[in-house]
C-alpha positions in Angstrom: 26.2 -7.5 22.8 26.1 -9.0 19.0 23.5 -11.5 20.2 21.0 -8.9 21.3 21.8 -7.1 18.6 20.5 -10.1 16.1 17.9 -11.0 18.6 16.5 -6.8 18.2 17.4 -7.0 14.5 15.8 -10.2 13.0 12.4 -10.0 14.3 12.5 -6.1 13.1 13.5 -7.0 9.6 11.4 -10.3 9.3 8.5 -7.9 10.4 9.3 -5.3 7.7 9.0 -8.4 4.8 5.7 -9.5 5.7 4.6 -6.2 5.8 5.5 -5.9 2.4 3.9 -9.4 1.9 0.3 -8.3 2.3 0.9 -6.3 -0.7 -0.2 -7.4 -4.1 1.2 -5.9 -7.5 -1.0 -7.0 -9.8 -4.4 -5.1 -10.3 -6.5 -7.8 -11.8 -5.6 -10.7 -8.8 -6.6 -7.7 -6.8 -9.9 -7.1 -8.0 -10.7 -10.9 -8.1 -9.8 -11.1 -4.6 -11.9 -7.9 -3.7 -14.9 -9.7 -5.1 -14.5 -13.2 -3.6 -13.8 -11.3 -0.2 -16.6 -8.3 -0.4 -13.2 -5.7 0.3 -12.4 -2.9 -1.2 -9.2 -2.3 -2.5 -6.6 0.3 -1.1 -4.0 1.0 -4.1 -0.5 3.1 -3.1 0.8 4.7 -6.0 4.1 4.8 -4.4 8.1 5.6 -5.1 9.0 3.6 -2.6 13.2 4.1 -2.9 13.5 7.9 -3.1 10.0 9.5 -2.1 9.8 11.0 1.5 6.7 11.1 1.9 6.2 7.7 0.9 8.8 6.3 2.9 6.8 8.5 6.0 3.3 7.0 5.2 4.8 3.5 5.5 6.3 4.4 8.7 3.7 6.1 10.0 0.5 4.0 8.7 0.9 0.7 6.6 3.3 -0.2 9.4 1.6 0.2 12.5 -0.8 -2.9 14.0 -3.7 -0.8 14.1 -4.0 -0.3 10.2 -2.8 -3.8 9.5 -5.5 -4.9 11.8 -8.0 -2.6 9.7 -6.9 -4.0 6.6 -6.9 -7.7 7.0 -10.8 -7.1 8.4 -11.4 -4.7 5.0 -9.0 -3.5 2.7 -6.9 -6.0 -0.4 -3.6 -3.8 -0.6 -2.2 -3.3 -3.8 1.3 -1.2 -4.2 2.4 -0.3 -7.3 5.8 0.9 -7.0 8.0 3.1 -9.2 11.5 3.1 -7.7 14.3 4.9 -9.4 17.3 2.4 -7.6 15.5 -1.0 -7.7 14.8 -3.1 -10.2 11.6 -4.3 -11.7 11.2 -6.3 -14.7 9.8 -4.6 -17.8 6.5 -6.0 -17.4 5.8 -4.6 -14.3 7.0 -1.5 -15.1 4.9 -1.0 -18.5 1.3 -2.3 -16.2 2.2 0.2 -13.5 3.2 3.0 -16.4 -0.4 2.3 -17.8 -2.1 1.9 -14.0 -0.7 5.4 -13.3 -2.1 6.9 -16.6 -5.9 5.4 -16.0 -6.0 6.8 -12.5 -3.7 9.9 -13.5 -1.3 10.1 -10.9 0.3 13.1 -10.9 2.5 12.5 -7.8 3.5 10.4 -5.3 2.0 8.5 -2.8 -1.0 8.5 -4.3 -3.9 6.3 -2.9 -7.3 5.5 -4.1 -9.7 3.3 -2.5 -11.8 1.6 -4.9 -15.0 -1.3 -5.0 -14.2 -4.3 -6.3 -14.5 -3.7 -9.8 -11.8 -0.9 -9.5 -13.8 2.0 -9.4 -12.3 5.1 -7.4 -14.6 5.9 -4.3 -11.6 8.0 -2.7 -8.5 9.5 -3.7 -6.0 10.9 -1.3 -2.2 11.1 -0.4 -0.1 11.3 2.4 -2.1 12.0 5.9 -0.2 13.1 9.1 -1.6 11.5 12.1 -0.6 8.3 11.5 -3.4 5.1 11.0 -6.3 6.1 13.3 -7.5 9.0 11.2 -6.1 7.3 8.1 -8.2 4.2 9.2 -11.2 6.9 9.7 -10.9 8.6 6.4 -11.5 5.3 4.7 -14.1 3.8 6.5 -16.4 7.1 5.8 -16.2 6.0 2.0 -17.2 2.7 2.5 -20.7 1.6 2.6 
């Protein structure tokens, strides 16, 4: 029984880090990479630790194969995370503070796509339905 517990368990939580992989922090390695690619860039304003509805649009989107398939072919992910139980250096913390002022967040997730240079073409938040019509939503704002 404890092996085909590991056996489920590993690949599940092996599969959660390189989900979590994709995901760049830093806004200015995600614009270069936007340009060299032609992608736009998807960020998630997110409170990854104690926000519900963060922790639902992980679940139910960034996590399934269909938008991960999406955004290899089209998106460079950027999260920029502001957890109240894990620890981020003060660095990070002061670049997402100022992040979250440009694009004035005002709650969390928030998500804007934006062109390479890091201008907005869509802001939205959490979207029930899980990645098809989340997928949808942002290929009608890009050209």
């Amino acid at each position: 029984m404890k092996k085909v517990l590991m056996l489920i368990l590993i690949p599940l939580s092996l599969a959660g880090w390189a989900a979590d992989d994709v995901w760049l922090t830093d806004f200015d390695q995600a614009k270069q990479q936007a340009a060299a690619s032609g992608k736009y860039i998807l960020i998630n304003f997110t409170g990854s630790d104690w926000c519900g509805w963060c922790k639902r649009l992980d679940q139910e989107v960034f996590s399934q194969s269909e938008f991960t398939k999406f955004a290899a072919d089209n998106l460079i992910l950027l999260k920029l995370d502001y957890p109240r139980y894990r620890q981020q250096s003060q660095a990070e913390k002061q670049r997402n503070a100022a992040l979250a002022q440009q694009f004035r967040v005002q709650g969390f997730p928030t998500l804007f796509l934006t062109d390479a240079s890091g201008k907005p073409v869509l802001q939205t938040g959490y979207q029930p339905g899980g990645p098809q019509p989340f997928n949808q939503l942002l290929k009608s704002k890009m050209k």
